[in-house]
C-alpha positions in Angstrom: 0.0 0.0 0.0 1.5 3.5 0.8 4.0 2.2 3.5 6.5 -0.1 3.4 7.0 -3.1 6.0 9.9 -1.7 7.4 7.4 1.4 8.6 4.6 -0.5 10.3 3.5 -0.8 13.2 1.0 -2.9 12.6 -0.5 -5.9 10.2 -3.9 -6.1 8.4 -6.2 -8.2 6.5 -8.7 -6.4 3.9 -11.7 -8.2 3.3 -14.0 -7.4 0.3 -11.1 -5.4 -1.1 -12.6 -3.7 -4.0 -10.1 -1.4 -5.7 -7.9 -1.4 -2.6 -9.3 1.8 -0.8 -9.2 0.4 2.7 -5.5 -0.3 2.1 -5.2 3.0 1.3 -6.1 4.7 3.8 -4.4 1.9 6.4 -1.2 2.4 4.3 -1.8 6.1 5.3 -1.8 5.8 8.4 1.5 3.2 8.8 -1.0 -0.2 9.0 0.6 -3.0 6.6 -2.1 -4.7 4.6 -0.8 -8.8 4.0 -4.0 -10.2 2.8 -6.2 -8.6 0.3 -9.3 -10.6 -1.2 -12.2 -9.7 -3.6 -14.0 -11.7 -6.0 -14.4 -9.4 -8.7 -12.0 -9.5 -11.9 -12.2 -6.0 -12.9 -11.6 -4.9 -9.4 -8.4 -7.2 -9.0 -7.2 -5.0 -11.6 -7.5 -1.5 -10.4 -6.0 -3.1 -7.1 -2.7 -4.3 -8.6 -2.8 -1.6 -10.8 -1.6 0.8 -7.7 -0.7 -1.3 -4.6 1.5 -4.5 -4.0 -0.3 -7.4 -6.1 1.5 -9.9 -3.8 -1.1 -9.4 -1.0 -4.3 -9.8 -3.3 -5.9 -13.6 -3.0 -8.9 -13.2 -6.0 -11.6 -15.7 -5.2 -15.0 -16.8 -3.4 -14.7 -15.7 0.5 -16.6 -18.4 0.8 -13.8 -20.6 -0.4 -11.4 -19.0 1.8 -10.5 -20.1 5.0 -8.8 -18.9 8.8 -5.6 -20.7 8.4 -5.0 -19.0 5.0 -4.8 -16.0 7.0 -1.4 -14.5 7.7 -1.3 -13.0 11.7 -2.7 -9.7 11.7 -3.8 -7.0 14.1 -6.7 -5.5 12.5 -9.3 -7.4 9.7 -11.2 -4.9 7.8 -14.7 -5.6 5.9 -16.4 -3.4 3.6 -19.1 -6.5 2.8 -21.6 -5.7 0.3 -24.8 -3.0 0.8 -27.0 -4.3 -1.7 -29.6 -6.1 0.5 -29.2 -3.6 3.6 -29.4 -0.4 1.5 -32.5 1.2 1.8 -32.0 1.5 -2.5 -31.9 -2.6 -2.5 -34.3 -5.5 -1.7 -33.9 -5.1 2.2 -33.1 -9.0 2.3 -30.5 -8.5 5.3 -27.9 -10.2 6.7 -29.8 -13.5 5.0 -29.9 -11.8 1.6 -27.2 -13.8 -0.8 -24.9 -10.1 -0.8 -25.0 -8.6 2.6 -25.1 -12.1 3.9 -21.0 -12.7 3.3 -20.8 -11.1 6.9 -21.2 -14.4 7.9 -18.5 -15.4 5.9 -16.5 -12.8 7.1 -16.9 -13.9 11.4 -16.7 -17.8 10.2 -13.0 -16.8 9.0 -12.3 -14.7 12.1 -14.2 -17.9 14.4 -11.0 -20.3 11.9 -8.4 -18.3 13.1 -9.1 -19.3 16.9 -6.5 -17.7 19.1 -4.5 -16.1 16.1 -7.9 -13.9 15.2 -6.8 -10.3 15.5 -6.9 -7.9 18.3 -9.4 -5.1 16.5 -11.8 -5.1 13.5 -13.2 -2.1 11.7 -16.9 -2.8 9.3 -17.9 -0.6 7.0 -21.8 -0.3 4.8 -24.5 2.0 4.1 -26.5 3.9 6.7 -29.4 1.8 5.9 -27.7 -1.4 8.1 -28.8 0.4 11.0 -33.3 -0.2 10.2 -32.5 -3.3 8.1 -34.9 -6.1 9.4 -36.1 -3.6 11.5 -32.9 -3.1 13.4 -32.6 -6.7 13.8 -29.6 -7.6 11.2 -27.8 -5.0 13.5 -28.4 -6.7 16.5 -27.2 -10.2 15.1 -24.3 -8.8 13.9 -22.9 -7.0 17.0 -24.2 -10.5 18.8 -22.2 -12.4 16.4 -18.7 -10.2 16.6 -19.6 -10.4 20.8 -19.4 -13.8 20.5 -16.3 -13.9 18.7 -14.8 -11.6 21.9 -15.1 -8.4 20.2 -16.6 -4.9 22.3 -17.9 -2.9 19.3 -18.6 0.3 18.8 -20.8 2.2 16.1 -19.9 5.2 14.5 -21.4 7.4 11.8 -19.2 9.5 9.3 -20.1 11.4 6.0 -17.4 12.3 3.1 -18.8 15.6 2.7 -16.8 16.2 5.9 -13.8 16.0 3.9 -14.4 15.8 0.1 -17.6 17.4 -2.2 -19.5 14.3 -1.8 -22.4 13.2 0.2 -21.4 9.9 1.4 -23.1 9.1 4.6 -21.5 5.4 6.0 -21.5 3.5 9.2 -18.5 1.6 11.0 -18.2 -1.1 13.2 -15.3 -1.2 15.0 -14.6 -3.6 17.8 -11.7 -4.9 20.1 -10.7 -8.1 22.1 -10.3 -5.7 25.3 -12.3 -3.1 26.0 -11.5 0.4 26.2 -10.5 2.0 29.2 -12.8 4.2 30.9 -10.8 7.3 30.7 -11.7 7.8 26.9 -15.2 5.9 26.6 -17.6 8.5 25.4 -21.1 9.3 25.6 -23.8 7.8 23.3 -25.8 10.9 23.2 -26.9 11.8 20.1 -24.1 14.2 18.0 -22.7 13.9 14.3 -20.7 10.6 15.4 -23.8 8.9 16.9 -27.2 9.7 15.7 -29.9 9.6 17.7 -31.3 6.2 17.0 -27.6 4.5 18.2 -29.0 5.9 21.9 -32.2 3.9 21.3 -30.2 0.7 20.0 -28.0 1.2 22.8 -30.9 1.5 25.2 -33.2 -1.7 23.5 -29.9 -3.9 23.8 -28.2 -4.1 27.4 -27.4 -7.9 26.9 -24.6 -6.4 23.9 -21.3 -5.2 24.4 -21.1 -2.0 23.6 -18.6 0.8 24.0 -18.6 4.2 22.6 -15.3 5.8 22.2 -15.2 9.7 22.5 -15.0 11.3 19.5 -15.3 14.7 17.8 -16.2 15.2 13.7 -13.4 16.8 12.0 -12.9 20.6 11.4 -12.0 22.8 8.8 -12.4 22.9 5.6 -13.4 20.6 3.4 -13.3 20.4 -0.9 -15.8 22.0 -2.7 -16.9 20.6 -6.0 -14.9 23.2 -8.1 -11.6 21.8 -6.8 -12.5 17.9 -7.7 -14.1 18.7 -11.0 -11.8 18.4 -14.5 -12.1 21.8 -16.5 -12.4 20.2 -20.3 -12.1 22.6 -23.1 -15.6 23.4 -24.7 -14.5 21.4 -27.5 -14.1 18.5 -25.6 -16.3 15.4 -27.4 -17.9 14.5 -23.5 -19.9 17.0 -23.7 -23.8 16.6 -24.6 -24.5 18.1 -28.1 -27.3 20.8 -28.4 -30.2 18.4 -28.7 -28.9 16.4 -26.0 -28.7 19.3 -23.7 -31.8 20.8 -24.8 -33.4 18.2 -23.8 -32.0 18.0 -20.5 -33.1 21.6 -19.8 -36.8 21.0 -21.1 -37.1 18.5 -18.7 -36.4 20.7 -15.4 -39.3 21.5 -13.3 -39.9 25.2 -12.6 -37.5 25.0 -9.1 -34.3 23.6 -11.2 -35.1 25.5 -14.3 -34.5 28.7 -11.7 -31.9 27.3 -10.4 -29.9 27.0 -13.6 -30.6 30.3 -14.7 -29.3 32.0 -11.6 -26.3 29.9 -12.0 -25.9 30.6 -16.1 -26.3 34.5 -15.3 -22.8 34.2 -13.3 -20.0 35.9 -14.4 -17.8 33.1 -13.0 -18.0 29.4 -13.8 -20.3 27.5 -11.3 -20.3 23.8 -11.2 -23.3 21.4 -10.1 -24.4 18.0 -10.3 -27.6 16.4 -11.7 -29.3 13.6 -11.3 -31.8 11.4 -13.9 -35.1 10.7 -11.8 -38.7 9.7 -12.9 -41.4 11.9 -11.9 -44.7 11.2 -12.5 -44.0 8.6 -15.0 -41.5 10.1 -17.1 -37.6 11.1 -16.5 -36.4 13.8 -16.2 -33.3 15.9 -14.3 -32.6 17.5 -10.8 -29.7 19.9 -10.4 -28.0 19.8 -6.8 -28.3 23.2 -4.9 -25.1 23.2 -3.0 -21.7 22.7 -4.5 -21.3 18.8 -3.8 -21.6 15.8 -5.6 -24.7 13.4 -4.1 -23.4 9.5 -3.1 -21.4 7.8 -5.7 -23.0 4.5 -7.3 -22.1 2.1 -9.3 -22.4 3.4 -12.8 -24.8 1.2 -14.3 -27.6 3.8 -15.6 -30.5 5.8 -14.5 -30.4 7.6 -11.2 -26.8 5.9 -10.4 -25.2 8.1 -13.2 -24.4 11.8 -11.8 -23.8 14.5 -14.6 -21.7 17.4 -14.4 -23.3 21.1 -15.2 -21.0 24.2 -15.7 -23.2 26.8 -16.3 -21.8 30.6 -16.1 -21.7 34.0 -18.7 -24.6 32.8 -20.2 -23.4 29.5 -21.2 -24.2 25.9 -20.2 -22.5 22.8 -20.6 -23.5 19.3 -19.4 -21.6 15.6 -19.5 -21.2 13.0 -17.3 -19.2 12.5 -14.5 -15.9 11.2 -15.0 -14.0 8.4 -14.1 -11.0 11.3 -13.0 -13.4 12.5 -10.6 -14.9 9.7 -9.1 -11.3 9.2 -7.7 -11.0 12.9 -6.6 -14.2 12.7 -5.0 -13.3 9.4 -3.2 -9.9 11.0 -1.9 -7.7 9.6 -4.6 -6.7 11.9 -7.6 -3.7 10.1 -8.9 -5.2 6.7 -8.9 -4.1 4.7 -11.8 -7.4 3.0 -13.9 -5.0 0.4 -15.1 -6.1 0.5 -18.4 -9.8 -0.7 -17.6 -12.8 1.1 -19.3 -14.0 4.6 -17.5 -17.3 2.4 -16.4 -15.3 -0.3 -14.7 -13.2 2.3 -13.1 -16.3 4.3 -11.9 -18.2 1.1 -10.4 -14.9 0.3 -8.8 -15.0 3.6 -7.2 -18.8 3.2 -6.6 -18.5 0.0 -4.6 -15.5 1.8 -2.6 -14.5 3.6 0.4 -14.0 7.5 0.5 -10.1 7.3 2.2 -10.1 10.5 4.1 -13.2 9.3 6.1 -11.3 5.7 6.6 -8.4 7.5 7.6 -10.0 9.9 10.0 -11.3 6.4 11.4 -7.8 4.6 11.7 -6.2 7.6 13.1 -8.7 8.7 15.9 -9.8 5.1 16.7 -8.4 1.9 15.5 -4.6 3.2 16.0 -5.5 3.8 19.5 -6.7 0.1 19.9 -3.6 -1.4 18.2 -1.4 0.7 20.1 -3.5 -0.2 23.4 -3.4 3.8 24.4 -7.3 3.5 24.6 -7.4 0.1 25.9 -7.9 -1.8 29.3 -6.1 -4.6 30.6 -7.6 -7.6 29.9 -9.3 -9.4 32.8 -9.6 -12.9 33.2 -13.5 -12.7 32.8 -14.2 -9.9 30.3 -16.6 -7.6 31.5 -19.2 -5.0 29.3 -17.9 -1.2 29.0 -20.7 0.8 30.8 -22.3 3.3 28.5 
């Protein structure tokens, strides 16, 4: 990744790999990643396109087993969203996607005594009401059973890139933390107000909440992520193209736009394609961000890119280029895959200063055992 062996501290496994964004950010931070495994081709070859190809097992998790597992501190697991987002089928933690977390603790329950000290999950915000909250609740029961305290947090890449990218993370640990920086679980931007509830309707898990603090400062704005093509450049729409993108703005966007076009200065938004009242057509974001990034298979999943100023306006789609800006990686090489395979590699993926922010203010604390009690002979619950 982006530190050598010789540099770490520290040892990691990367489940559901993807393009290698977890690793990323770990390598960051001065956390080796050993193991790498994904199942998807395309995604294998973004991976070993930028970071060491050595780590990277390709194959079924499935198929994959504890003692192929090097010793690690840390396993990471971004597994799949599709049947816990709120835009899927809502089949859980038993849907045939979402339910390789089970894969994912079977491999941790293989490794026995090696299994590593901390873990860090990551999916979409809408784990937390899947089965009615109840996928939650079997997956903190599982990772307890395993030995792990785990905490919850929420984080949102607008915090540090022009992107609205709202995510949750598990992270847990063999020990728990020491009482000196255990945190509230009072609602704020790190815990939303329904964690309190799940907290409160679950006194049997173990819980902990570290203290922690969103970051401050501030963060891109979509005129530093977004590529400024000459007005001859081919990716743009043509005229009937974009004429028919601005005949199908309601009245609200149509205004929008034209405040925007009247600018002296170049303004930059993004659109998205919708169906409203049986027929498609386009809404132009308000603020100067980009909404979630999908993977780029059509309809509402596709963002395009307006720059609309001194009269003029342009429209395109999004590109590849800034799918990687906008996920916190701007030199990433596409390894000479399509610019749709690179953008639903960068869809399915991680935004690396929010997984970074999460290393450095939490899971680094664990490994390093700064944050950490010593472990008793019978393992007792953090109080909240």
């Amino acid at each position: 990744m982006t530190t050598t062996p010789s540099q770490s501290r520290h040892r990691a496994a990367e489940f559901f790999a993807g393009i290698g964004l977890v690793g990323e950010a770990l390598g960051s931070e001065g956390i080796e990643v050993v193991y790498a495994n994904d199942i998807d081709p395309v995604k294998e070859r973004l991976f070993v396109a930028n970071y060491d190809s050595s780590v990277f097992r390709r194959g079924d998790i499935r198929q994959v087993c504890g003692h192929d597992i090097p010793d690690i501190d840390l396993a990471t697991a971004s597994f799949p969203c599709t049947d816990v987002s709120l835009a899927g089928n809502r089949a859980g933690l038993e849907g045939e996607q979402s339910g390789m977390f089970w894969e994912f603790t079977r491999i941790l329950d293989e490794m026995g005594e090696r299994k590593p000290r901390a873990i860090m999950l990551e999916n979409v915000v809408g784990f937390y009401s899947s089965n009615g909250g109840e996928d939650l609740r079997a997956a903190f029961q599982r990772l307890n059973d395993l030995g792990y305290y785990c905490d919850l947090v929420y984080a949102d890449a607008r915090w540090f890139v022009p992107q609205s990218r709202p995510r949750l993370f598990i992270v847990g640990s063999l020990s728990p933390l020491d009482p000196t920086v255990v945190g509230a679980t009072i609602c704020s931007q790190v815990r939303p107000p329904w964690f309190t509830a799940f907290v409160a309707r679950h006194p049997d898990l173990k819980m902990q909440a570290m203290e922690l603090s969103p970051p401050v400062g501030r963060a891109q704005r979509l005129d530093d992520v977004v590529e400024r093509l000459s007005d001859r450049d081919e990716r743009w729409w043509d005229q009937q193209r974009t004429q028919s993108f601005l005949t199908s703005l309601s009245d609200i966007n149509a205004a929008r736009l034209s405040r925007l076009r009247a600018s002296s200065a170049l303004t930059w938004r993004t659109a998205y394609r919708r169906t409203r009242n049986g027929r498609p057509v386009w809404e132009i974001r308000e603020d100067d961000i980009s909404g979630c990034l999908r993977t780029a298979r059509g309809g509402s999943s596709k963002q395009a890119v307006v720059e609309a100023g001194d009269g003029q306006v342009r429209v395109r789609w999004m590109t590849a280029r800034e799918y990687a800006r906008l996920q916190g990686v701007p030199n990433f090489n596409f390894g000479g895959v399509s610019e749709s395979q690179a953008m639903f590699g960068f869809g399915d993926a991680v935004c690396v200063p929010v997984v970074r922010w999460i290393i450095a203010k939490y899971v680094l604390p664990l490994l390093d055992g700064t944050a950490l009690e010593e472990p008793e002979p019978l393992v007792r619950a953090v109080a909240l």
